[in-house]
VEXNU-496110 format. One record per atom (N, C-alpha, C): x negated, y negated, z; residue in three letters. Coordinates in steps of 0.2 Angstrom, whole numbers, padded with zeros to 4 digits, always signed. Each point is the difference from the previous one (the first is absolute). Layout:
N
XYZala;...
# end
This chain:
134
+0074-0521+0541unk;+0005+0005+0000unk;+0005-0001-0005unk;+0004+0003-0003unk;+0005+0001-0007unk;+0006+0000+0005unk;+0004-0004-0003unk;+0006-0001+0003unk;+0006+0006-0004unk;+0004-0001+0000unk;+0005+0006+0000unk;+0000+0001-0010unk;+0002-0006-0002unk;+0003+0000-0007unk;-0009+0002-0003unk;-0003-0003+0002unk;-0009+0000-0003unk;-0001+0008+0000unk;+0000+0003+0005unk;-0001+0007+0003unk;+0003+0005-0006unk;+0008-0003+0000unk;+0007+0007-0006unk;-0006-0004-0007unk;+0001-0004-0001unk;-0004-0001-0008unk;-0008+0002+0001unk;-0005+0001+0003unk;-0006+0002+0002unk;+0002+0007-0003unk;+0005+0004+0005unk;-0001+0007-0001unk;+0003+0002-0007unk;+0006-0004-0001unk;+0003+0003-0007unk;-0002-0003-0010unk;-0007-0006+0004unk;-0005+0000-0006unk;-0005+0007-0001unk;-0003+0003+0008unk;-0002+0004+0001unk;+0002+0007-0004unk;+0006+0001+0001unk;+0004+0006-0003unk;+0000-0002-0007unk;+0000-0006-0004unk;+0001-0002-0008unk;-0007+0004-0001unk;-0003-0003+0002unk;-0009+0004-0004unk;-0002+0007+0004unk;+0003+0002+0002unk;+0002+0008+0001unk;+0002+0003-0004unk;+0007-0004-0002unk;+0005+0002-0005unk;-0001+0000-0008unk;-0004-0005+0000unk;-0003+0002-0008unk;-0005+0002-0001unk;-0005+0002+0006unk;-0006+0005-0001unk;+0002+0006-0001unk;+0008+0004+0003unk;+0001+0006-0002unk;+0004-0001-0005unk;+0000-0005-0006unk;+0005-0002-0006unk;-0006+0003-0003unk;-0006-0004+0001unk;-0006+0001-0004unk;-0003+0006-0001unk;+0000+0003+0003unk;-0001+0007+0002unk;+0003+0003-0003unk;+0009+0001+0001unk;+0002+0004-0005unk;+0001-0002-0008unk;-0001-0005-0001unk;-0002-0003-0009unk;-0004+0002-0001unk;-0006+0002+0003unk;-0008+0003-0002unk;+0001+0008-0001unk;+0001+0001+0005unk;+0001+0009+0001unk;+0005+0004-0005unk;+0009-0005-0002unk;+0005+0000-0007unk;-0006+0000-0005unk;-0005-0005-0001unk;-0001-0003-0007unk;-0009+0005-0002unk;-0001+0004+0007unk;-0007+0003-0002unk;+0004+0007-0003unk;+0006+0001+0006unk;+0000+0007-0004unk;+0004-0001-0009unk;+0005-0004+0000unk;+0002+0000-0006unk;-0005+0001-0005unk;-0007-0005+0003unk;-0004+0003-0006unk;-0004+0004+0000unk;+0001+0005+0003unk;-0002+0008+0004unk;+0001+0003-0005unk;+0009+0000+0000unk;+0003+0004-0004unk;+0001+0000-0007unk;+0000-0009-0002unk;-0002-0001-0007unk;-0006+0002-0004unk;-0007+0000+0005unk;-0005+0002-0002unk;-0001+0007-0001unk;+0003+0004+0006unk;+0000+0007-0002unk;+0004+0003-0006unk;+0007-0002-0002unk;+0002+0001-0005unk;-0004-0002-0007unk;-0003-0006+0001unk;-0004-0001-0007unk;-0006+0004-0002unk;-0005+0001+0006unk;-0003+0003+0000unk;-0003+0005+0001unk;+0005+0004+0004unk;+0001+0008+0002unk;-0003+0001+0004unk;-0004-0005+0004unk;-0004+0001+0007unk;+0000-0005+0007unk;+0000-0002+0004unk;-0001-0003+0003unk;-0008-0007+0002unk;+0003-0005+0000unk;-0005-0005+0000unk;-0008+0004+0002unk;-0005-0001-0002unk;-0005+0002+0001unk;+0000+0008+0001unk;+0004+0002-0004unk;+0000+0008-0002unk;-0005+0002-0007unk;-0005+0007+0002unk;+0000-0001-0008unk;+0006+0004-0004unk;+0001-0005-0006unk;+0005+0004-0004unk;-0002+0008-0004unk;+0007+0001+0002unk;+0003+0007-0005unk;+0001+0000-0006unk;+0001-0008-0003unk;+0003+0002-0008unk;-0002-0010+0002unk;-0001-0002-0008unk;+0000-0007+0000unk;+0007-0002-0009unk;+0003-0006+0005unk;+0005-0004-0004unk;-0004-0005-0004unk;-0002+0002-0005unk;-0001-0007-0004unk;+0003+0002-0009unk;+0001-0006-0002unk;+0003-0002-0008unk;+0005+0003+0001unk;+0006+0000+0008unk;+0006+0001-0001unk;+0001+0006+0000unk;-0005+0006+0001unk;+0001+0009-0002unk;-0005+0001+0006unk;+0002+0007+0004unk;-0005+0002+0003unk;-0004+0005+0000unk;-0005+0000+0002unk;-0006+0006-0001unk;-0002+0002+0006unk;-0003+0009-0003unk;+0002+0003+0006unk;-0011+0003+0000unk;-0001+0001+0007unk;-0006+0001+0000unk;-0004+0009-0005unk;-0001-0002-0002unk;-0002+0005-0005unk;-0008+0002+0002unk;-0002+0007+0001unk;-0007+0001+0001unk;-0005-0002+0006unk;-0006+0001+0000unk;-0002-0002+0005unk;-0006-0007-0002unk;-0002-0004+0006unk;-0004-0006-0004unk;-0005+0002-0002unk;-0001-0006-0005unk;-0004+0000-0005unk;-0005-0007+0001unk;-0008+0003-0004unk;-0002-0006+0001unk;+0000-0005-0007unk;-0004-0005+0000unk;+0003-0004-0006unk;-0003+0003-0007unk;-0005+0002-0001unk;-0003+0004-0003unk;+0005+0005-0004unk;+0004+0004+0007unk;+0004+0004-0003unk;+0005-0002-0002unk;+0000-0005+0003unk;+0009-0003-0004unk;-0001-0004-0009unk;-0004-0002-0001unk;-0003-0005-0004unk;-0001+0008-0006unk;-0004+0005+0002unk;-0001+0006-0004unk;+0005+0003-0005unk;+0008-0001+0005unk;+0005+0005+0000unk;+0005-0007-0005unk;-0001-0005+0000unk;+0005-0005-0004unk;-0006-0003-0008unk;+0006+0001-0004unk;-0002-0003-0007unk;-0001-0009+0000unk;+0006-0002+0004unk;+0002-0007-0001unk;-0004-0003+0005unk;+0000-0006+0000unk;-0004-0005+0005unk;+0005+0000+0007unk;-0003+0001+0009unk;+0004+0001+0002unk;-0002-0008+0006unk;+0003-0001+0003unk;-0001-0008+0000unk;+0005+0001+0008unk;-0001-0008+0002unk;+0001-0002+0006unk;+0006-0003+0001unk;+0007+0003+0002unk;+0008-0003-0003unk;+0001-0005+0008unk;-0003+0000+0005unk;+0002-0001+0004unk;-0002+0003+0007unk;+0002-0002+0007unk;+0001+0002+0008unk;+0006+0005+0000unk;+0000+0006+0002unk;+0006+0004+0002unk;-0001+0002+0010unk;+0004+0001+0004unk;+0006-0005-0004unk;-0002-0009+0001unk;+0003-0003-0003unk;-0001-0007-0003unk;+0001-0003+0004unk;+0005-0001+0007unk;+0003-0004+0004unk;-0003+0003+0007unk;-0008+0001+0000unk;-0003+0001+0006unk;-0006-0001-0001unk;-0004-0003+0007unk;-0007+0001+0000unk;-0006+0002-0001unk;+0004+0009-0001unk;-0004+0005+0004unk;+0000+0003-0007unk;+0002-0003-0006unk;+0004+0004-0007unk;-0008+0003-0005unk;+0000+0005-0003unk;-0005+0003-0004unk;+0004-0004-0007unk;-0010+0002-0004unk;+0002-0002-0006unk;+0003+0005-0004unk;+0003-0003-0005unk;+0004+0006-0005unk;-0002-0003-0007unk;-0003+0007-0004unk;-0001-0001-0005unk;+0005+0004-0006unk;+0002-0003-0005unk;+0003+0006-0004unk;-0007+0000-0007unk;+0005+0006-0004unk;-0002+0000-0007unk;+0008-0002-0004unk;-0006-0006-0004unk;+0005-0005-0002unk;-0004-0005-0007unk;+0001+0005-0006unk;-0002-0004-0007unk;+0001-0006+0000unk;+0008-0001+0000unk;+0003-0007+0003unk;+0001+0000+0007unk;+0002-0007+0003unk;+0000-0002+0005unk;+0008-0001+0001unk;+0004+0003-0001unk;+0006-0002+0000unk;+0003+0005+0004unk;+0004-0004+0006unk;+0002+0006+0004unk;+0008-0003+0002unk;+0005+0000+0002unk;+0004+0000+0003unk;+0008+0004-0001unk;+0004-0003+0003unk;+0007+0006-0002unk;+0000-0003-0005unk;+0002+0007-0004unk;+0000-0002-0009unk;-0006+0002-0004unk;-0002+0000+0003unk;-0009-0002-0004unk;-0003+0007+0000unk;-0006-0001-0003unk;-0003+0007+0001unk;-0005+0000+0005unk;+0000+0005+0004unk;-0002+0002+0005unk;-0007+0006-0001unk;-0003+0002+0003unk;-0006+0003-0001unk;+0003+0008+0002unk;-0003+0005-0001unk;+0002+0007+0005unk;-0005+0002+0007unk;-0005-0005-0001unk;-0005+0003+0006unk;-0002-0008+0004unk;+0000+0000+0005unk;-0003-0005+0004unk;-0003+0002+0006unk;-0007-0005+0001unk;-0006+0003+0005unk;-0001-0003+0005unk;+0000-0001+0007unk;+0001-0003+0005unk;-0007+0003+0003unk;-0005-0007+0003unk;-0007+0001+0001unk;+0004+0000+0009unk;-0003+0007+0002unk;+0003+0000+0005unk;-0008+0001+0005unk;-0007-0001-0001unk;-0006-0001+0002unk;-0005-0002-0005unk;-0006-0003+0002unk;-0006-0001-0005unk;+0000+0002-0007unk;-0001+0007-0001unk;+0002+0001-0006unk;+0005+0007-0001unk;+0005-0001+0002unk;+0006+0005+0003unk;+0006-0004-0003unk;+0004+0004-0005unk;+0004-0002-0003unk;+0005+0005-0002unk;+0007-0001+0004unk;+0004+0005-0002unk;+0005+0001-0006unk;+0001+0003-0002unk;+0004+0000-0008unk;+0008+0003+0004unk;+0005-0005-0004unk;+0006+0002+0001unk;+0004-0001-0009unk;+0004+0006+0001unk;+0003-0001-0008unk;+0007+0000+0001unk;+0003-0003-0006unk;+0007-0005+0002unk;+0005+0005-0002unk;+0006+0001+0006unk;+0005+0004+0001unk;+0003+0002-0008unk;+0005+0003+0000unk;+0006+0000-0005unk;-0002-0002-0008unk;-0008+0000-0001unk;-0002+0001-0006unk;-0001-0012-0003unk;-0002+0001-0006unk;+0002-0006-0001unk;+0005-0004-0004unk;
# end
């Protein structure tokens, strides 16, 4: 049997890891939506949404046409179109993104492509052409 003073510190350890399991909780729930909302502004969709428009080289591209297979994509480009990376990049679930790209040089500053293809099945690739010209 807990004597009196055993018993007040028994209970109010009890309440400390109560109290920082809903600390925890709400640090989690703050820190998933935050990157909710950062994700949707960069990306213009929600985590494991598919996108409407894709942000890469700093400029955004909006979906243009319907998909294409690779056949037809490779038909319609003069230049080599190549494998730039995951979109989006910062998740699991991200497709591949091919641009057309003589050179390989992309960033803000830099030259950018006007068309990029995101394999959105087997051989299912969507063409999106980049906003406000180059």
């Amino acid at each position: 049997m807990m004597t009196g003073m055993r018993a007040i510190v028994a209970v109010r350890g009890g309440r400390l890891w109560v109290n920082l399991a809903r600390a925890a909780v709400v640090v989690v729930v703050v820190v998933a939506g935050g990157f909710t909302v950062w994700y949707r502004a960069t990306y213009h969709a929600l985590p494991g949404q598919q996108v409407p428009s894709v942000h890469w080289c700093g400029r955004d591209y909006q979906t243009s046409g319907p998909s294409q297979t690779w056949r037809q994509v490779t038909a319609l480009e003069r230049s080599p179109i190549r494998a730039v990376g995951q979109y989006p990049p910062l998740s699991w679930w991200g497709q591949e993104l091919f641009a057309v790209s003589p050179r390989m040089v992309h960033g803000p500053g830099g030259a950018c492509t006007t068309v990029v293809y995101l394999r959105t099945g087997q051989d299912n690739y969507q063409s999106y052409t980049l906003e406000g010209g180059p």
